[in-house]
Steps between C-alpha positions, in 0.01 A plus 500: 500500500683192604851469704702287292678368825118335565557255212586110518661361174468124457447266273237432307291260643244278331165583701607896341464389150179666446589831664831531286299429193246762597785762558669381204181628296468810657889588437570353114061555436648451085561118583280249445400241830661205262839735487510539871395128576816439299739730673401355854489183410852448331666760740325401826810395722628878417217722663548703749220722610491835700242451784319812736316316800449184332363662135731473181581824395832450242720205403702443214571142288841433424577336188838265493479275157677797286863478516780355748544789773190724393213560700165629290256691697175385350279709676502732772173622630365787758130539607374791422464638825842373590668708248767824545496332857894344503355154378638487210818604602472188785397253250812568279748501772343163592512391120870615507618351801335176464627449117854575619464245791401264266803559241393696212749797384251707277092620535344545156093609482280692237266786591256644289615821360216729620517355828708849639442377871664179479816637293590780732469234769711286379759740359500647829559146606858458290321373216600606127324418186686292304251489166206645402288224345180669359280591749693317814837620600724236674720619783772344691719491753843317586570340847799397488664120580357302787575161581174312541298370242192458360344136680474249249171229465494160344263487239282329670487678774428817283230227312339402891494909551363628196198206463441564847471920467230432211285280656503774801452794279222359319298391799650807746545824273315450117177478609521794744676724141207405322251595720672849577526560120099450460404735726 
């Protein structure tokens, strides 16, 4: 059993790559290495991830390219031992508070619909659903006005990032995914 008052959130940093990607696996096991590589790749400057004595046990990826003012969890994930622990509670607050620091009004994320763990959480949470589409229901939740702002890039310095990130993740994290996903 773990105390969440024992865990460090911080940002994702790029020597964790490979342990994110393994956790990734073991909490979403239906997506494929290239879907993950994606996620972390073109969301890597919105990871944060749930550490216990130096070991990644739950982040989640924030998604920001929807709509003006709405935040979209991409993933939130738990280690399996970490779970019905208070983590998950801990990582959305964090989620939460960080999104409404940054500007955005509304959180918006899909959950699969036989996931019953994850949608009591996060009705318990203040979540509602807001649709039901097929086998993922989306919930949401409103947060209100704040006055900062999501930080704007130049394009290239989004280009300079995101060239930079691949040539990292290909040398850092692939080869490590496909090696895991021989054995």
């Amino acid at each position: 059993m773990i105390d969440v008052n024992d865990i460090t959130l911080t940002q994702c940093r790029v020597w964790e790559w490979r342990k994110l990607a393994r956790l990734c696996t073991i909490c979403f096991p239906k997506m494929s290495v290239n879907e993950i590589s994606y996620i972390l790749r073109h969301h890597r400057r919105h990871i944060r991830v749930a550490k216990l004595r130096g070991a990644i046990v739950g982040y989640w990826i924030n998604n920001t390219g929807h709509a003006p003012g709405l935040a979209w969890l991409e993933q939130i994930g738990v280690s399996p031992r970490s779970r019905r622990t208070g983590l998950g509670r801990l990582l959305l607050a964090d989620y939460e508070a960080t999104v409404r620091h940054q500007g955005f009004t509304r959180i918006e994320f899909a959950v699969d619909r036989d996931n019953a763990s994850a949608i009591e959480l996060y009705s318990s949470c203040g979540f509602a659903p807001v649709s039901h589409p097929g086998a993922r229901v989306m919930f949401g939740k409103e947060l209100g006005f704040s006055s900062g702002g999501p930080a704007q890039s130049s394009a290239l310095d989004v280009w300079l990032a995101r060239t930079w990130f691949r040539v990292l993740f290909d040398i850092i994290v692939r080869p490590g995914l496909q090696q895991s996903s021989l054995r």
